[in-house]
C-alpha positions as CSV (number, residue, x, y, z in Angstrom):
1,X,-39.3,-8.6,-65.1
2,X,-37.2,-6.7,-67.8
3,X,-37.7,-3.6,-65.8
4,X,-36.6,-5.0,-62.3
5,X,-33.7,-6.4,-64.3
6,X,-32.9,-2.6,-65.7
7,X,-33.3,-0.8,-61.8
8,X,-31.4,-3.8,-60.1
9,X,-28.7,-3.0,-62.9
10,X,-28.7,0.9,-62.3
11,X,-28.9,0.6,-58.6
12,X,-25.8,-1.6,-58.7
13,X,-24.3,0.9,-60.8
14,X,-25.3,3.8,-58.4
15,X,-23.9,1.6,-55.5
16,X,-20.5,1.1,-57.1
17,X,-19.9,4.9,-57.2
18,X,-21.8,5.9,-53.9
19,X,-18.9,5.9,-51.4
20,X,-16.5,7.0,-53.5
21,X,-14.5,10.3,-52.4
22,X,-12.3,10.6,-55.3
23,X,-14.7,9.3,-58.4
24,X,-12.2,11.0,-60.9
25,X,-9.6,8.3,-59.8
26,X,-12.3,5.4,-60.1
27,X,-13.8,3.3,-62.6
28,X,-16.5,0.8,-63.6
29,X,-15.5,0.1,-66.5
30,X,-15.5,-3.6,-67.4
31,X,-17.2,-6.9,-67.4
32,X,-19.2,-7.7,-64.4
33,X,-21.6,-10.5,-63.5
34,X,-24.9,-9.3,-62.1
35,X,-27.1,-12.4,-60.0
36,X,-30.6,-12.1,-59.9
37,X,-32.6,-14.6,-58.4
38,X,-29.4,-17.2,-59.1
39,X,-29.3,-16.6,-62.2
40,X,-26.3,-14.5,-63.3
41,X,-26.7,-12.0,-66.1
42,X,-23.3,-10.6,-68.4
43,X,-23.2,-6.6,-67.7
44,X,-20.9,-4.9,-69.4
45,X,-20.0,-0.9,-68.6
46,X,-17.7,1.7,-69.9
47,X,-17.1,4.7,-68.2
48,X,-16.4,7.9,-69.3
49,X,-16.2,10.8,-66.9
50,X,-19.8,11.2,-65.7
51,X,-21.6,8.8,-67.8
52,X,-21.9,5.3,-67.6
53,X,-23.0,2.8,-70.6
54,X,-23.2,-0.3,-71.1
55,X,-25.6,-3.5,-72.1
56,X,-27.0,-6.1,-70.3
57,X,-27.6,-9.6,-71.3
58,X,-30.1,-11.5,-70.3
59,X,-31.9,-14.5,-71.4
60,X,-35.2,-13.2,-72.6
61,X,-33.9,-11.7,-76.2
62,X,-31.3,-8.4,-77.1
63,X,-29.7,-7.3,-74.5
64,X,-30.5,-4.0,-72.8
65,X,-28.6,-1.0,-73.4
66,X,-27.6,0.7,-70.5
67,X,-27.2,4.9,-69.7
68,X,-26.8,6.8,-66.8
């Protein structure tokens, strides 16, 4: 489960950038809500240049640091 939580997470990451032309004038920085299964999980990213970070909350114990 934790890591279908993890690739759903980077694959929503991935998707955020994919159709972006410009990605130097874009961001994901912030505080986003990621829903699996109904249940919606805190994810929380900072971007700087080419690398994203981050942590993911969930339910199930520390939340998951994030890199990419």
């Amino acid at each position: 489960m934790r890591r279908a939580i993890i690739a759903a997470a980077m694959f929503a990451i991935a998707a955020l950038g994919a159709d972006s032309v410009d990605a130097k004038a874009k961001s994901v920085t912030g505080t986003w809500t990621l829903t699996v299964e109904n249940i919606g999980l805190k994810l929380e990213l900072v971007q700087k240049k080419n690398t994203v970070t981050g942590t993911l909350d969930w339910t199930h114990g520390d939340p998951i640091k994030l890199r990419g």
